[in-house]
C-alpha positions in Angstrom: 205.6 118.0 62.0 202.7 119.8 60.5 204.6 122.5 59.2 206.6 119.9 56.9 203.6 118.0 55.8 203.2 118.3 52.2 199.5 119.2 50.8 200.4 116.5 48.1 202.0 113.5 48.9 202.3 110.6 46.6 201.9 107.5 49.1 201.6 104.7 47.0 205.1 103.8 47.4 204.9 103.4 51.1 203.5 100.9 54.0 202.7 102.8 56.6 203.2 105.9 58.7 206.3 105.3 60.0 207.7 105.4 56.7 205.9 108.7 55.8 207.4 110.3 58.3 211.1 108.7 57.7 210.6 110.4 54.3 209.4 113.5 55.7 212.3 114.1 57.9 215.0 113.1 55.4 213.6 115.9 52.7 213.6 118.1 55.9 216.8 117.0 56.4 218.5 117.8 53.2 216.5 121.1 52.7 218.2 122.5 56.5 221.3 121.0 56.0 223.3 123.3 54.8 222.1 126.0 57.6 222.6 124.2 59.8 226.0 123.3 59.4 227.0 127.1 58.8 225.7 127.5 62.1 227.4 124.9 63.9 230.5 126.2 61.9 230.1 129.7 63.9 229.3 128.3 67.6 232.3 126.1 67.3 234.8 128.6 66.2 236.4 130.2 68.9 238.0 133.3 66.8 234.3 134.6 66.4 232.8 137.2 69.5 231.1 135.4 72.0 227.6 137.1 71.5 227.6 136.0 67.4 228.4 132.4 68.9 225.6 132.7 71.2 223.0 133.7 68.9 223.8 131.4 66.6 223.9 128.2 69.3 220.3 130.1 70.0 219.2 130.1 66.6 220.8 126.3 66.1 218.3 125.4 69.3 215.2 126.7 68.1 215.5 124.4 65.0 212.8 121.9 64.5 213.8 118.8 65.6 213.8 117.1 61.8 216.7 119.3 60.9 218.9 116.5 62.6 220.7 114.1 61.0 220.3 111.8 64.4 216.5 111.7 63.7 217.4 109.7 60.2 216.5 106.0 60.7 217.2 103.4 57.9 213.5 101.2 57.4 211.9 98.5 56.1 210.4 99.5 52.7 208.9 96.3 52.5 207.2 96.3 56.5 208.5 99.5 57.8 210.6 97.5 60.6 213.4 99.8 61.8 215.5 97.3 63.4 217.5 94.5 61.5 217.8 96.3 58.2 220.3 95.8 55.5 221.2 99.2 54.4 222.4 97.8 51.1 218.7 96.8 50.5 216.5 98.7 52.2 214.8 95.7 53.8 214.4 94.2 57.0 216.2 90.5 57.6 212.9 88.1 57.1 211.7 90.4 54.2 215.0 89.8 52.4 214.7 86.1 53.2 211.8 86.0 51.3 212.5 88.2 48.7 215.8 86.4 47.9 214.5 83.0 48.0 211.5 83.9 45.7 214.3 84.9 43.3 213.1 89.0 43.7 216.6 90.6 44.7 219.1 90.7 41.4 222.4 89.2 42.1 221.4 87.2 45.7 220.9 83.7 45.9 220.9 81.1 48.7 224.6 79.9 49.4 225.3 75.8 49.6 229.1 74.5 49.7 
């Protein structure tokens, strides 16, 4: 993770760790993503010689582990909760609770029929 630590980071938008590093790995994402699929493009084609597709599924291995879209987790930018989060929002159930009954989140407000 050290070798994607930026010297400068600007952390005033952000709770806490866990949200540094969710931002850490999606910019690592994005910057290897495009290698990455090239080399999964050449291990799963079957027209290529076996020894390119091996050295490729070698070189797709050795990739640090940030280079995965699985690693990706949708937080909290409120609390930095990783479960229960509207994707739409960005926030965590309770936090939009509160944010949308304080009157905080444009075009929400509480339902009554």
């Amino acid at each position: 993770m050290a070798q994607f630590r930026s010297k400068t980071l600007d952390i005033s938008c952000f709770i806490n760790a866990r949200n540094i590093r969710d931002h850490t790995k999606r910019k690592v994402f994005a910057e290897y993503e495009s290698e990455r699929q090239a080399l999964r493009y050449i291990t799963r084609n079957t027209t290529l010689p076996q020894r390119m597709r091996a050295q490729a599924h070698l070189q797709l291995s050795q990739m640090h582990c940030y280079t995965r879209f699985t690693q990706i987790k949708n937080r909290c930018i409120m609390g930095g909760r990783g479960r229960g989060v509207f994707s739409d929002f960005k926030m965590a159930r309770y936090q939009f609770r509160v944010q949308a009954l304080a009157g905080n989140v444009p075009g929400v407000k509480k339902a009554s029929w």
